[in-house]
MARPA-915753 format. One line per 8 residues: their letters; for each residue x, y, z of C-alpha. Coordinates in Angstrom, 1 decimal. Example, Ala and Ser with C-alpha at 12.3 -4.5 7.8 and 13.67 -1.06 7.14 Angstrom:
<sites>
AS> 12.3:-4.5:7.8; 13.7:-1.1:7.1
</sites>
This chain:
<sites>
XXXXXXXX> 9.4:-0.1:21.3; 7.7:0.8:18.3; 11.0:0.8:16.1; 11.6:-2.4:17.6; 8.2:-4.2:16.3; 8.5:-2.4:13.0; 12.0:-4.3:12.4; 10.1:-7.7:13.4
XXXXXXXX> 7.8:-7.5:11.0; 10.2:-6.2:8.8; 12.5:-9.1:9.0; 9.3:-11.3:8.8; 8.4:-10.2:6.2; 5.1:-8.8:6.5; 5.8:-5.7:4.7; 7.1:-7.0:1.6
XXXXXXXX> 4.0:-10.1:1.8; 1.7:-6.7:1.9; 3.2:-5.2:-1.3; 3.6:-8.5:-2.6; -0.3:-8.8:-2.4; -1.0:-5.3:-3.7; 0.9:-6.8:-7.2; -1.0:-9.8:-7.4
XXXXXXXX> -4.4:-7.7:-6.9; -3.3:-5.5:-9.2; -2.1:-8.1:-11.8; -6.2:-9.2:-11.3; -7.7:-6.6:-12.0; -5.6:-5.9:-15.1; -6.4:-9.1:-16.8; -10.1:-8.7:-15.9
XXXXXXXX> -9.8:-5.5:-18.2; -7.9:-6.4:-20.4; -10.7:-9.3:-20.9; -13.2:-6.4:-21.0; -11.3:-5.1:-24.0; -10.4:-7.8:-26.0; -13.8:-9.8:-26.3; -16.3:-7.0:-25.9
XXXXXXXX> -19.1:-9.0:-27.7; -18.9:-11.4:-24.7; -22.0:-11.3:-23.0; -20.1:-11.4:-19.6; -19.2:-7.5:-19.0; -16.2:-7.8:-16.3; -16.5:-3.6:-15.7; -20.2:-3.0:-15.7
XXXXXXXX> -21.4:-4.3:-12.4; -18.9:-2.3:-10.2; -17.3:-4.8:-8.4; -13.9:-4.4:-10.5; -14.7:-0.3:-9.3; -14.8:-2.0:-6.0; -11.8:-4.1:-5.7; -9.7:-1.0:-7.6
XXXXXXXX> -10.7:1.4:-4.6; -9.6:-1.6:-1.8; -6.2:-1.7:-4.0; -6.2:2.1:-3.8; -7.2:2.0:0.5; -4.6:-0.7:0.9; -1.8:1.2:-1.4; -2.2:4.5:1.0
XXXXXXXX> -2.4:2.3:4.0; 1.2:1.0:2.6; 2.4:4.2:2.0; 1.7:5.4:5.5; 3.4:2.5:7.6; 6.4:3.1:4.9; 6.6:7.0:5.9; 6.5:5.7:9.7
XXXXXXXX> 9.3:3.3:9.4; 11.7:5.8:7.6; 10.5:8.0:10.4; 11.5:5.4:13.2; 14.8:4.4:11.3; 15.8:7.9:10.2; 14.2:10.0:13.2; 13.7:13.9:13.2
XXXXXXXX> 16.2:16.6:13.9; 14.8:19.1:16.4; 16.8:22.4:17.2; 16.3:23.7:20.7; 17.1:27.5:20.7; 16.6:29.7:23.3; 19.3:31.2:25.9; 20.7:28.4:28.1
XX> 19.1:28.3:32.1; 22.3:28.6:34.0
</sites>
């Protein structure tokens, strides 16, 4: 059941709209440094008030969370070997 829901949303899309959104976040938060870089003079500092810090560790939360439901699906798709060894019960 599981393996069936994990192709629905795979065929939806959702997985690829989550990474998708992890790149645009990303792609954020590197012009907001780049900013920081390029006109430090400006009296606006992008990095000092922690909310860049913030959004960076919600990129970094989401990116694991990712990660994870990736390991389950190739774990669904794939599945485990198991050896049962023992002497057979006749």
């Amino acid at each position: 059941q599981q393996a069936a829901r994990t192709a629905l949303n795979s065929l939806q899309g959702a997985f690829s709209a989550r990474v998708n959104h992890l790149v645009e976040a990303l792609t954020h938060l590197r012009i907001y440094v780049e900013a920081a870089i390029d006109f430090p003079d400006e009296e606006i500092d992008f990095l000092s008030d922690g909310k860049i810090e913030a959004q960076l560790n919600q990129v970094m939360n989401d990116l694991d969370a990712v990660r994870a439901e990736a390991r389950q699906g190739s774990l669904l798709r794939e599945g485990k070997k198991v050896v049962i060894a023992g002497r057979p019960s006749a």
